[in-house]
C-alpha positions as CSV (number, residue, x, y, z in Angstrom):
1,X,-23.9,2.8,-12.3
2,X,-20.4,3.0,-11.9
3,X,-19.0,5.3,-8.3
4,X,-15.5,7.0,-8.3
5,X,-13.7,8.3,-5.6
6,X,-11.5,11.0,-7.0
7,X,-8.4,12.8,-4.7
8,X,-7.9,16.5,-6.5
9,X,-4.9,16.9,-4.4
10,X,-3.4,13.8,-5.5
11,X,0.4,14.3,-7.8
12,X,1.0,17.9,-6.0
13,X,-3.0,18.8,-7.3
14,X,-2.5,17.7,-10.9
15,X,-5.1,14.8,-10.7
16,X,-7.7,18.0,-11.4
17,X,-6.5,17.9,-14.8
18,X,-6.7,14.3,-15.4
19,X,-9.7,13.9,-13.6
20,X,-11.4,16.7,-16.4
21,X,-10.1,14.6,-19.2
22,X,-11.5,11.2,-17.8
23,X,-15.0,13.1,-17.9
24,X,-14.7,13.4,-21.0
25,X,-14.6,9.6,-21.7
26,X,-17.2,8.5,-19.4
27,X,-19.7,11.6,-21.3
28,X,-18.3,10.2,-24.6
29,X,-19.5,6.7,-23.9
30,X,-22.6,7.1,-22.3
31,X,-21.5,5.7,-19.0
32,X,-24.2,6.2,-15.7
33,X,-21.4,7.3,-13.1
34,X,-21.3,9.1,-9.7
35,X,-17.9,10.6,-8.4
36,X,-17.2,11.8,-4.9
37,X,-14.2,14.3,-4.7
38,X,-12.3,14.0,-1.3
39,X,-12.4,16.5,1.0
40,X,-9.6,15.6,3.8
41,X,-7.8,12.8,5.1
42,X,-10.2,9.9,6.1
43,X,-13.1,11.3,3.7
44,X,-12.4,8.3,0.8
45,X,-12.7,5.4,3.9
46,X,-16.2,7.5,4.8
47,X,-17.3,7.6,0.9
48,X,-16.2,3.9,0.3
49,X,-18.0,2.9,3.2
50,X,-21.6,4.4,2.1
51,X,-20.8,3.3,-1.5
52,X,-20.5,-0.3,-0.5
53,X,-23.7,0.1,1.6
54,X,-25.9,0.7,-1.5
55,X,-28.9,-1.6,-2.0
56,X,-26.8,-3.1,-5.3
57,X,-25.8,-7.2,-6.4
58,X,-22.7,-5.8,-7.7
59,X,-21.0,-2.3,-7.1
60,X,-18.3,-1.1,-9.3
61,X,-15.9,1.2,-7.9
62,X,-13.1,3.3,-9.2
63,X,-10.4,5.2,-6.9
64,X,-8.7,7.8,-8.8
65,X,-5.7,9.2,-7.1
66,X,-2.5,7.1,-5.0
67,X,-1.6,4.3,-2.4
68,X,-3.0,7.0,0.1
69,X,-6.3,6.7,-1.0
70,X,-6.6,3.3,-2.0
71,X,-5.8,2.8,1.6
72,X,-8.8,4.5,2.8
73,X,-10.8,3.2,0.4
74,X,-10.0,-0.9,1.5
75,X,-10.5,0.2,4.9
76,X,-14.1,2.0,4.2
77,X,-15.7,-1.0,2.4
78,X,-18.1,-2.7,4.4
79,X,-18.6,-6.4,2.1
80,X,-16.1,-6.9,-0.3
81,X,-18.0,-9.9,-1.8
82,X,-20.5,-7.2,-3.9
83,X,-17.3,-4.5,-4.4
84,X,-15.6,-4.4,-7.8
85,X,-12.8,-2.1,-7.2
86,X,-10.3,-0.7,-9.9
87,X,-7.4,1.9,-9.5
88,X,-6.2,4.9,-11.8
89,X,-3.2,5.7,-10.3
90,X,-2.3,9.3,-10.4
91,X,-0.1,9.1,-7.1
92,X,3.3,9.9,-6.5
93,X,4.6,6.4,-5.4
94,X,1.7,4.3,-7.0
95,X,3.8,1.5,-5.5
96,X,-0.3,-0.6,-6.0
97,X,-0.3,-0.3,-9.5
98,X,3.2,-0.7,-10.1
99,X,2.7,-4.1,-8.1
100,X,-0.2,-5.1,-10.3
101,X,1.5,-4.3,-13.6
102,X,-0.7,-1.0,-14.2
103,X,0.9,1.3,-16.9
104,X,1.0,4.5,-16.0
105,X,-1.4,5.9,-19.3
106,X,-4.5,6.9,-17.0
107,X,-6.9,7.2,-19.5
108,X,-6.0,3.8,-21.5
109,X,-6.8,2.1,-18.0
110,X,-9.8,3.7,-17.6
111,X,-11.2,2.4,-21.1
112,X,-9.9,-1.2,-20.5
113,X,-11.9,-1.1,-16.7
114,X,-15.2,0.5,-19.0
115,X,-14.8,-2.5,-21.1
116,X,-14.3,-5.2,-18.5
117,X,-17.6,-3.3,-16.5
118,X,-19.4,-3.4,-20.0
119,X,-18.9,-7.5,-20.4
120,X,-19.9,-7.8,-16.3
121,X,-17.1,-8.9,-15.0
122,X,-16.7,-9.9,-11.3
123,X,-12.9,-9.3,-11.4
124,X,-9.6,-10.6,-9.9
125,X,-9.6,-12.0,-6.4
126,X,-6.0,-11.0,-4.6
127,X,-5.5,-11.1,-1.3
128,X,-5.1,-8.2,1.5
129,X,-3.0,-7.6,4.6
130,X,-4.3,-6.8,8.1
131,X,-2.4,-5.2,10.6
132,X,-3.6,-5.0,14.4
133,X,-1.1,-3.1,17.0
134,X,-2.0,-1.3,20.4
135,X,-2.3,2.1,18.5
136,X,-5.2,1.0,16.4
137,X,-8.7,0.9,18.0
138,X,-9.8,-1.8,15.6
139,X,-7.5,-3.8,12.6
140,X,-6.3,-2.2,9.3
141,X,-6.4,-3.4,6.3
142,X,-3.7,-3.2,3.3
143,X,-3.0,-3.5,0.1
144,X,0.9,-3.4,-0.5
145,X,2.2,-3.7,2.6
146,X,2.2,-2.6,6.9
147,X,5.8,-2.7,8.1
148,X,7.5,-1.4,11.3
149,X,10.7,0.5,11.8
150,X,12.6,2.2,9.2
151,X,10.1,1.9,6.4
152,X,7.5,3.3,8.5
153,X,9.6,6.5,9.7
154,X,9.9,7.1,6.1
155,X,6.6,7.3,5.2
156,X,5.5,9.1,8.2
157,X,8.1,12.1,7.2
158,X,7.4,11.8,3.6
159,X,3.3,12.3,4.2
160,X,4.7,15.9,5.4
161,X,7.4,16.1,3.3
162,X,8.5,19.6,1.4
163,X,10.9,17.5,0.2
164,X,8.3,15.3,-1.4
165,X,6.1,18.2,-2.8
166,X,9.5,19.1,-4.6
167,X,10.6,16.0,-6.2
168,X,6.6,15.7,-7.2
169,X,6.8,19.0,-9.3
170,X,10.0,17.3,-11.1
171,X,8.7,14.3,-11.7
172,X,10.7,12.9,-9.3
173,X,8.5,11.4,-6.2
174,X,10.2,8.4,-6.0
175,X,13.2,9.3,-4.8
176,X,11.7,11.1,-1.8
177,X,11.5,7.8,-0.7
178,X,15.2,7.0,-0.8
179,X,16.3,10.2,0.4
180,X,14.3,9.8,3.5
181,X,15.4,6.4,3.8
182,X,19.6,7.3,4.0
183,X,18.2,10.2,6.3
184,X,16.5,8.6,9.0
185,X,18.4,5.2,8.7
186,X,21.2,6.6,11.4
187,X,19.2,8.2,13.2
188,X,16.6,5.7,14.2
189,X,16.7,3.2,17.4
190,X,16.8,-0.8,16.7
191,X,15.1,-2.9,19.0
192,X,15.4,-6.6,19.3
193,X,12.2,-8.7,18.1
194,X,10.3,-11.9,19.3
195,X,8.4,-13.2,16.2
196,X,5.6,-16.1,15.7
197,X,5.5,-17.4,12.4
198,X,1.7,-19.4,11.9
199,X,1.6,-20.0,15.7
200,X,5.2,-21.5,15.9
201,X,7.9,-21.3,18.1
202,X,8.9,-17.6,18.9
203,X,12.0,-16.9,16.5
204,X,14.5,-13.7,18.4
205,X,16.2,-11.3,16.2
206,X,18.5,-8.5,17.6
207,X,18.9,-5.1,16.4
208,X,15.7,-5.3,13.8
209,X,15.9,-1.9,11.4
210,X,12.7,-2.9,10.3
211,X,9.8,-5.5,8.9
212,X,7.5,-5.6,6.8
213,X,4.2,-7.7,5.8
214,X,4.3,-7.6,2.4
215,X,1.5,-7.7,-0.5
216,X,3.1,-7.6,-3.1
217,X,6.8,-6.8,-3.7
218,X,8.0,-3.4,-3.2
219,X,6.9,-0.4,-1.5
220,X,8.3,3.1,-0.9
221,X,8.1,3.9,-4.2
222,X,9.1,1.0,-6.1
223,X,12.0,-0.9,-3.5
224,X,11.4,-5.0,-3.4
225,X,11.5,-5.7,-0.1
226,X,9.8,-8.8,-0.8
227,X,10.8,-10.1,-4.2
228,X,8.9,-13.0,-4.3
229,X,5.8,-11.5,-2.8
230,X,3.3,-12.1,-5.3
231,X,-0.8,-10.9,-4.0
232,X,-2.9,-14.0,-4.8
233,X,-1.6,-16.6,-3.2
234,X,-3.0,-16.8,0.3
235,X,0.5,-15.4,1.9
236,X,2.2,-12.4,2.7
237,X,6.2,-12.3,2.9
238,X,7.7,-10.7,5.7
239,X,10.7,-8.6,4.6
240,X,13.3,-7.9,7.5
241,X,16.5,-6.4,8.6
242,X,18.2,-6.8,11.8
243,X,21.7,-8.0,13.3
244,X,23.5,-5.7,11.5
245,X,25.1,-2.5,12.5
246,X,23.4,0.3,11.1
247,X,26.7,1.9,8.8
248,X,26.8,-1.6,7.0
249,X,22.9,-1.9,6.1
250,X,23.6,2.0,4.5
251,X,26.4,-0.1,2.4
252,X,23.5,-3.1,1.7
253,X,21.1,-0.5,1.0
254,X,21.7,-0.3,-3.0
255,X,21.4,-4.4,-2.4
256,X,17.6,-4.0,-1.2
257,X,17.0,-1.1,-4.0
258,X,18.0,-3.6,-6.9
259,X,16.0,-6.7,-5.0
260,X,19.2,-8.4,-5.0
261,X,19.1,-9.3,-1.1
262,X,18.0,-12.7,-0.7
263,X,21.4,-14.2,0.1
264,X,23.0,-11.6,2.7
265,X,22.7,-12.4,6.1
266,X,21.3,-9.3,7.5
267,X,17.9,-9.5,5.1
268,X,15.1,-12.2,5.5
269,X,11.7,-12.9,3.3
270,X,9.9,-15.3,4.9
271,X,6.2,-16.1,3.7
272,X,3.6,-16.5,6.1
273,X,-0.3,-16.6,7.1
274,X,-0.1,-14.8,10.2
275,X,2.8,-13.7,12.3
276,X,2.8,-11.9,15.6
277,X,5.8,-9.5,16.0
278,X,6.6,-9.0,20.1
279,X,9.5,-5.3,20.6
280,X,11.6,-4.9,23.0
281,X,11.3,-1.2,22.3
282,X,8.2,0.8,20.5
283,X,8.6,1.6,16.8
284,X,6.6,3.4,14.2
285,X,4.1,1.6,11.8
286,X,2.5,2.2,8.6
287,X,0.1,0.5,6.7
288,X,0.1,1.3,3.0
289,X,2.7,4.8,4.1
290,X,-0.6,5.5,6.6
291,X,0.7,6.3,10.3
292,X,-0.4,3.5,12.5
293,X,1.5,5.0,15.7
294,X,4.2,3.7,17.8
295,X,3.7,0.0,18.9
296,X,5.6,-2.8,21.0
297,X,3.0,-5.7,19.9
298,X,2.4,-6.3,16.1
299,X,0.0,-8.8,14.3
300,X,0.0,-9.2,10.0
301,X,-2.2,-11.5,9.0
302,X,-3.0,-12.7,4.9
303,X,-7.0,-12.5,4.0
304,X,-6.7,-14.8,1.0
305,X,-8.6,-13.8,-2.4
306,X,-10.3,-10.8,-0.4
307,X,-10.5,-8.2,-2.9
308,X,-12.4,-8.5,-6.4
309,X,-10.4,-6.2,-8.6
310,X,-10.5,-4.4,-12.1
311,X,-7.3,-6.0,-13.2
312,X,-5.9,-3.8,-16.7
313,X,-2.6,-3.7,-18.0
């Protein structure tokens, strides 16, 4: 048996589609499947969550839809040791997939997972992010990345966004990201940062625009805030701006888009276990784009090799 969680309103709705033609596959081969269609937000983390409570040695399950849902899905499972989990991105960012060298051809993926399930594989282990903050009742996990500051007051806007809904009809998500990004950059508040690195001596940074825990490389759809982030080896890499004046980071900005900031001053990508980030003032954080409100006191800790996953190409 193989379970799906499936988002409809995924892509501006046009998963629907999609999801008909992947039917057709899974009738065409003979597979033994259940799918679960979300209903509203948090419904995927309540699915996931009786999936992985199922009486099985070995669960296979498939999220159809975008970094969104995979989120809810992570943070639904209740013992990853007996969870398979693969990913057909149909998302607007799909900044996962992109990470994990996913094409984009939905229904090519979907074969190579039905082959990999067919020969009983126990998949790829990669690691996950936790986040833990005053706002949360209880830790979250990710998958790309949690970050506080300017990325996060992007994705906050954008899970509203007209402006997203737009670009989405052209093809165009992405660059919601970006937009958002020159919008809010002057008029967001910096604060100035303690951090812990792996219970070390507090490091101060002034005027932090923002950082990020990161996964794997980029987020946002598609900017490398950590270039050398890779997601199976035990670390996360935390991807930072700060004592800078805000009109020059808008100059450094096409620097961070092309991954190219590694040697200017106002950027740092330092890899750690667990690090402990102490504000000065509250900012917004996000854990995969998901609003993980405003917070003075952040943890981002690496869970090494906890995710089993349907790793297709």
């Amino acid at each position: 048996m193989i379970y799906f969680i499936v988002n409809n309103t995924a892509r501006t709705g046009k998963s629907r589609a999609i999801w008909q033609q992947m039917k057709e596959i899974l009738e065409n081969r003979n597979i033994e499947y259940k799918a679960y269609q979300t209903k509203y937000a948090g419904h995927a983390t309540e699915l996931a969550r009786k999936i992985s409570s199922l009486p099985e040695d070995r669960i296979y399950l498939i999220t159809v839809g975008g970094d969104g849902t995979l989120n809810e899905v992570i943070n639904g499972i209740t013992d990853f040791s007996r969870i398979v989990l693969g990913i057909l991105p149909i998302g607007s960012g799909n900044d996962f997939a992109r990470g994990m060298g996913i094409s984009k051809d939905t229904l090519s993926n979907l074969n190579q997972m039905l082959d990999l399930i067919d020969a009983d594989t126990d998949g790829t282990a990669i690691d996950l992010g936790e986040v833990s903050c005053e706002a949360l009742e209880a830790p979250k996990y990710f998958a790309i990345s949690s970050g506080a500051g300017l990325d996060a007051i992007v994705c906050k806007k954008a899970l509203h966004s007209r402006l997203k809904k737009f670009l989405n009809q052209l093809h165009l998500g992405k660059l919601t990201y970006l937009l958002l990004t020159v919008e809010s950059l002057f008029s967001m508040t910096t604060c100035d940062a303690d951090i812990v690195f792996d219970n070390g001596e507090p490091v101060h940074v002034s005027r932090m625009i923002f950082a990020a825990g990161m996964n794997l490389r980029a987020e946002g759809g598609g900017v490398p805030m950590a270039p050398d982030a890779v997601p199976d080896d035990g670390m996360l890499c935390l991807g930072m701006a700060h004592d800078v004046p805000k009109w020059l980071t808008f100059f450094l900005l096409p620097f961070l888009v092309a991954g190219k900031q590694k040697h200017i001053k106002a950027f740092d990508c330092i890899p750690f276990k667990e690090c402990t980030l102490h504000l000065s003032s509250s900012m917004t954080v996000h854990a995969d784009g998901e609003y993980c409100g405003e917070n003075t006191d952040i943890t981002y800790k690496c869970l090494p090799g906890k995710l089993h996953f349907l790793k297709v190409s």
